[in-house]
C-alpha positions as CSV (number, residue, x, y, z in Angstrom):
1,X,34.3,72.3,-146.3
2,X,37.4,72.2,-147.4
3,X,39.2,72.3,-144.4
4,X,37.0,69.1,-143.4
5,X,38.0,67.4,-146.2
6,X,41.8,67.9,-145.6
7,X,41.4,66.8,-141.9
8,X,39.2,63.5,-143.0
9,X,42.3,62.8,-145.9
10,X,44.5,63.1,-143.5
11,X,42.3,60.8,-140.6
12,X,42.2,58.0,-143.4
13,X,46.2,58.5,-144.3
14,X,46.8,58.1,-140.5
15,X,45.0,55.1,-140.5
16,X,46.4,53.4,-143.5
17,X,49.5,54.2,-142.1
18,X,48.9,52.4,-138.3
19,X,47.5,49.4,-140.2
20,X,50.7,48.9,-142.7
21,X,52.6,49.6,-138.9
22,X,50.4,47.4,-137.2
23,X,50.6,44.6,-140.6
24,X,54.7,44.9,-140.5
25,X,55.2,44.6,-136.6
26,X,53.0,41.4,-136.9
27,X,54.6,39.9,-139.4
28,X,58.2,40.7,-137.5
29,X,55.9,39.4,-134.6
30,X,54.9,36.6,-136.5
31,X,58.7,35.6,-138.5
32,X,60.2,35.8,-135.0
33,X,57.8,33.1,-133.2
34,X,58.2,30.9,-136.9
35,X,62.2,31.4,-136.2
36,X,62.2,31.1,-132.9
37,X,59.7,27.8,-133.3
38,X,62.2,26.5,-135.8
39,X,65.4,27.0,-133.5
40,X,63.7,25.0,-130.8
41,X,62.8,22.0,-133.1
42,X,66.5,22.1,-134.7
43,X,68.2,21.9,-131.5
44,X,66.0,19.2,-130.5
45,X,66.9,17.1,-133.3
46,X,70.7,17.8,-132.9
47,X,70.4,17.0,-129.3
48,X,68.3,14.1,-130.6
49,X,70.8,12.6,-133.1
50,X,73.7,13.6,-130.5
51,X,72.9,11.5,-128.1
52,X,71.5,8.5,-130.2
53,X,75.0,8.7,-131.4
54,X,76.4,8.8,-127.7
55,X,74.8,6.4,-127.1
56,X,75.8,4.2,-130.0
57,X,79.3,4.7,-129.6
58,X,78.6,3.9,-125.7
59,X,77.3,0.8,-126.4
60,X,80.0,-0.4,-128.8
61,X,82.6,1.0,-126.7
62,X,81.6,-1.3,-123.7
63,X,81.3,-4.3,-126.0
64,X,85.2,-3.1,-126.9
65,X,85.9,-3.7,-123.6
66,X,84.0,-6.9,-121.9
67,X,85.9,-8.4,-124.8
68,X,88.9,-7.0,-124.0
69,X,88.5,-8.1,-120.2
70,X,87.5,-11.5,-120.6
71,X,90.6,-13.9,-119.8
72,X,90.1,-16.3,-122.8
73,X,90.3,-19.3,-120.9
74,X,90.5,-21.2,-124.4
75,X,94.1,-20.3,-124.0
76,X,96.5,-23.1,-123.8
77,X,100.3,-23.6,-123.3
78,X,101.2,-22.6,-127.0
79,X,99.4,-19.4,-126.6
80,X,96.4,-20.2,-128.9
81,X,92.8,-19.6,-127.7
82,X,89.3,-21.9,-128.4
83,X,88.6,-20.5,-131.6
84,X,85.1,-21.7,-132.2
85,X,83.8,-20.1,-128.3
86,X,85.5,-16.5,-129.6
87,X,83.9,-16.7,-132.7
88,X,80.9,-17.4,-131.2
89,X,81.0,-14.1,-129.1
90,X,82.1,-11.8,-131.7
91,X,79.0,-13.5,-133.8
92,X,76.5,-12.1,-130.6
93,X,78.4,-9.1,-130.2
94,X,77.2,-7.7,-134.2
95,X,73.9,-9.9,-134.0
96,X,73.1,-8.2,-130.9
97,X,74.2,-4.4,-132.3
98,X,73.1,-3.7,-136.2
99,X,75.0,-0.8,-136.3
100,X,78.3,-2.4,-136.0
101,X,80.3,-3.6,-139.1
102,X,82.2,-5.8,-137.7
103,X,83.7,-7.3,-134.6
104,X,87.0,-9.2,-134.5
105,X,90.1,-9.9,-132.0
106,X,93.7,-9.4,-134.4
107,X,96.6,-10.8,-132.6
108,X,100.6,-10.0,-132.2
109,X,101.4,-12.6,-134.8
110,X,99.0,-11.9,-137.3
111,X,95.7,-14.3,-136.5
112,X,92.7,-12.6,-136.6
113,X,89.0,-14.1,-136.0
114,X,86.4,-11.6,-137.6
115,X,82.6,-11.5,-138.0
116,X,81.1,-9.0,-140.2
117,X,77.5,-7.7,-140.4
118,X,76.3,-7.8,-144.4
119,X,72.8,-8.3,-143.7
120,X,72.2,-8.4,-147.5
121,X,74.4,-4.9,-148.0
122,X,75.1,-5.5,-151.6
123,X,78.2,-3.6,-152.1
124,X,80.1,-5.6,-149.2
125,X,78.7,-9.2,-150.2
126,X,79.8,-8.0,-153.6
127,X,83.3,-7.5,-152.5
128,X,83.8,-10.2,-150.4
129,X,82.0,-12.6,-153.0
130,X,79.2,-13.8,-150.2
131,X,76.5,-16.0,-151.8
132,X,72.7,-14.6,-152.2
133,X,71.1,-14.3,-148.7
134,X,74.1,-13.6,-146.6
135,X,74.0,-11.5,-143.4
136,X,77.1,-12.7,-141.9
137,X,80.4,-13.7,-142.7
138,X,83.4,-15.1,-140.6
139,X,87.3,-14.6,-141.4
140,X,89.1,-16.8,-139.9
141,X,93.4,-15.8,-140.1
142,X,95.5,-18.2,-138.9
143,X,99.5,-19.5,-139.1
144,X,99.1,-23.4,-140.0
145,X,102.5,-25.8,-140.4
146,X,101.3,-27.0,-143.1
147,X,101.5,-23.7,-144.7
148,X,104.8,-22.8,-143.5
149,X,103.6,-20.7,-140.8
150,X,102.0,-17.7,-143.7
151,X,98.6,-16.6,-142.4
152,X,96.2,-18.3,-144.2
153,X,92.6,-17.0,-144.2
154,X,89.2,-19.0,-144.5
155,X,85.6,-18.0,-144.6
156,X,82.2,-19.1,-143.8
157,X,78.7,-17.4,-144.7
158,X,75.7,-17.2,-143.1
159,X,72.2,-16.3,-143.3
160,X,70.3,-14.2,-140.8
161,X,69.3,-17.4,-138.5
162,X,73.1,-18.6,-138.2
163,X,72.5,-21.2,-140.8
164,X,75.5,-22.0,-142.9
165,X,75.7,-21.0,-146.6
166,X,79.1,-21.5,-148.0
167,X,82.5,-21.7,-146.8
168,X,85.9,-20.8,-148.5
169,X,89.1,-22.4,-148.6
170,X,92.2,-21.2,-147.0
171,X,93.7,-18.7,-149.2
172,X,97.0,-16.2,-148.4
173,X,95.5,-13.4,-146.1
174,X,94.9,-10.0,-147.3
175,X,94.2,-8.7,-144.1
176,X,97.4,-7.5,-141.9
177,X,96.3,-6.9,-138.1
178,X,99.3,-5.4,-136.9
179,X,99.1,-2.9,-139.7
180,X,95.8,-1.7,-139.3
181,X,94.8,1.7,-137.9
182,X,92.8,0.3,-134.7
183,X,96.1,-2.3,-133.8
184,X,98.6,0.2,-134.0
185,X,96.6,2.9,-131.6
186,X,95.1,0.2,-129.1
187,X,99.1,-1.0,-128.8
188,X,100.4,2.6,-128.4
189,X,97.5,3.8,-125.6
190,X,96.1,2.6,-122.5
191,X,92.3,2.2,-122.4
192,X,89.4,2.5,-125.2
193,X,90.7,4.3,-128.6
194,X,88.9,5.5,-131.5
195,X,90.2,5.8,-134.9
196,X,89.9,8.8,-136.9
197,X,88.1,8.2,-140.3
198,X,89.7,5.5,-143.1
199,X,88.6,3.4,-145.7
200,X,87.4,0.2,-144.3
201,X,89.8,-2.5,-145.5
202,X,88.3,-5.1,-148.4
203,X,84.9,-3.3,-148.2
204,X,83.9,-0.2,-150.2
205,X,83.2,1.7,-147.0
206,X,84.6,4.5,-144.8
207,X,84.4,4.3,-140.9
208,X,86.1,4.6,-137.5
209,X,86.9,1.9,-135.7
210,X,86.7,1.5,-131.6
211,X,89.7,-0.6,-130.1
212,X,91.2,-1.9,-127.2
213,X,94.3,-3.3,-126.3
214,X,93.6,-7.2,-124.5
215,X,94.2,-7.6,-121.1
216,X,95.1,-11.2,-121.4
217,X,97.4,-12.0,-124.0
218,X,99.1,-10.2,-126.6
219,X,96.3,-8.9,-129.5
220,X,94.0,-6.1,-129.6
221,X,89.5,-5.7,-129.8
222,X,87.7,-3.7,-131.7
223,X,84.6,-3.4,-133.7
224,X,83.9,-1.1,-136.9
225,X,81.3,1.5,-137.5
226,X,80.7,2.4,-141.0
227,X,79.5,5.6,-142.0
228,X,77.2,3.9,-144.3
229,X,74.8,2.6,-141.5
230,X,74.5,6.2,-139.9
231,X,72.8,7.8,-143.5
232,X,70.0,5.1,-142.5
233,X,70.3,6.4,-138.9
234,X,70.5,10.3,-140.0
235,X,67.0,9.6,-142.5
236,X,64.7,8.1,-139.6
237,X,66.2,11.0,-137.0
238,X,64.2,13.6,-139.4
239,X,60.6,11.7,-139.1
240,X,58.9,13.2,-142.3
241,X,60.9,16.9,-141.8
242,X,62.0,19.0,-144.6
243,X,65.3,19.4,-144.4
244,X,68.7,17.0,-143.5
245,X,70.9,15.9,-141.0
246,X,74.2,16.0,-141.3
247,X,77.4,14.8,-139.1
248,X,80.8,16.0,-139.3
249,X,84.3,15.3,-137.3
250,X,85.9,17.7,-135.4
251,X,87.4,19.3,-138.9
252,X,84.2,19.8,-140.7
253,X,85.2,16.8,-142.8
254,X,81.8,14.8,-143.8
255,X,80.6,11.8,-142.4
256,X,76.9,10.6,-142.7
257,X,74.2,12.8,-144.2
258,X,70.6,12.7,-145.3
259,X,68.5,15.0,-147.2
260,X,65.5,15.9,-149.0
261,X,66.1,16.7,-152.7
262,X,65.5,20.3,-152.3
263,X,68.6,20.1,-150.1
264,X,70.6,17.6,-151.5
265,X,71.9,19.2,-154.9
266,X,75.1,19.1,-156.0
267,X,75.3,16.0,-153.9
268,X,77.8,15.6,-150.7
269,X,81.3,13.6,-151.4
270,X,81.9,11.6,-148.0
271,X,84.8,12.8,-146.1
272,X,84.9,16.2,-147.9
273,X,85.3,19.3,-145.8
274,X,82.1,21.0,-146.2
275,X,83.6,24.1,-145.3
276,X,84.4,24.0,-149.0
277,X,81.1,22.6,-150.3
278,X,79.3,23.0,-153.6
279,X,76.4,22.2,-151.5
280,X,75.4,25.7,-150.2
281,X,73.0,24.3,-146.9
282,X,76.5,21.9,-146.5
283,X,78.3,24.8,-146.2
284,X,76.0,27.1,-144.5
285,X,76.0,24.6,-142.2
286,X,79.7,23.8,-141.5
287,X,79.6,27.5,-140.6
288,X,77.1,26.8,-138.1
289,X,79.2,23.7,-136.5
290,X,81.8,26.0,-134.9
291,X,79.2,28.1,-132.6
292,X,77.0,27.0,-130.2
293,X,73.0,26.6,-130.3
294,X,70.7,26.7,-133.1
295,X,70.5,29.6,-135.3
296,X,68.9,30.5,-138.7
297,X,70.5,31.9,-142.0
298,X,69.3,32.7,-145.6
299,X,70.7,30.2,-148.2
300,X,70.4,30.9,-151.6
301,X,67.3,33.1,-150.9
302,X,65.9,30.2,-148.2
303,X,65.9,30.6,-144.8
């Protein structure tokens, strides 16, 4: 009787035993499909977001250069150009893109024409003083006689239908072309150039800029991309997931982000190098950045 016991205690350890075995190898079973499920969704929105943004900068980066082809036929013997039929292309170009900034042709001697893209963006109608309803405004920088040949700038405002708002006077110009980031690298290579990141000049905004050098006369294209606009673009890319999106340069150096709040504490500087990140999923992932495909690590007790 004894005996029988032992060998039925033993039966029923046995069993316990292949059940916790069989428990644990399906949950490994079980964390390996969720991790391996997860992987497969994460790379699909990186490849996603890569190559909306491919496509983006594709898109700009031909309108960069149709501009930059176009012979300007405006042009007359003094070297000037028909101001109002540029203007009016540089106004399609960022109607016809949302994503861009602005558009704008600077030239060697300091005349610009400009349109920029507020669309109600209250920060830049707040710096450039744009009245109530504004989605577009035109700079106009030009050398008059009158003025003793200093560039002179002017403005006019418009609402989302192209309808005049308000205009500004001529006023000495802020703006310096030929000193810009965008002039001085279109000038120095042949072909399409972009920028690396910088602060967006009268607007509190960060951004690169595409440019290229005009192949009729002497002045340089390009339109602006400001980092701003791709946090919109990052927060519809994650369609209801937990989680963020985030998009660095080439040095781990920030530029658009979008989280959930469980992700987003302490919150993300623009331009900081997220190697160096308060932000532990910011910094987990800069790690990430320098190897290839997806992969999954514990954060802070979180995978």
């Amino acid at each position: 009787m004894r005996l029988q016991w032992v060998v039925a205690l033993l039966m029923a350890l046995c069993l316990l035993v292949m059940a916790l075995l069989v428990g644990s190898l399906t949950q490994v079973r079980l964390r390996a499909s969720a991790h391996e499920t997860a992987r497969d969704l994460f790379t699909q929105v990186a490849q996603r977001n890569a190559q909306k943004l491919q496509d983006l900068l594709s898109h700009a980066g031909s309108s960069v250069q149709f501009l930059a082809s176009l012979p300007l036929t405006g042009i007359d013997g003094a070297g000037r150009i028909d101001r109002a039929r540029v203007m009016a292309m540089l106004l399609a170009t960022v109607q016809a893109q949302p994503q861009l900034q602005s558009a704008y042709i600077g030239f060697d001697n300091d005349e610009m024409l400009e349109v920029l893209g507020l669309r109600e963006m209250p920060q830049a109608m707040a710096a450039l003083g744009a009245p109530p309803g504004s989605y577009f405004a035109l700079r106009t920088i030009e050398r008059k006689p009158e003025n003793a040949g200093v560039p002179m700038e002017s403005w006019v405002f418009l609402d989302a239908r192209g309808v005049r708002l308000a205009q500004r006077a001529d006023a000495p110009a802020a703006l310096v072309p030929s000193q810009r980031p965008w002039y001085g690298l279109a000038q120095q290579s042949a072909g399409l150039q972009l920028t690396p990141a910088y602060e967006m000049a009268g607007l509190p905004e960060s951004g690169v800029s595409l440019a290229h050098k005009l192949s009729v006369g002497q002045g340089v294209v390009g339109v602006d991309l400001v980092f701003f606009a791709f946090d919109a673009f990052a927060q519809a890319s994650m369609k209801g997931h937990e989680g963020g999106v985030i998009v660095t340069d080439a040095a781990g150096g920030l530029l658009s982000r979008y989280a959930e709040a469980a992700f987003a504490q302490p919150p993300l500087t623009r331009l900081e190098n997220l190697t160096d990140s308060a932000n532990g999923f910011a910094a987990a992932a800069a790690a990430l950045a320098q190897h290839e495909g997806s992969s999954i690590q514990t954060v802070q007790g979180q995978d």
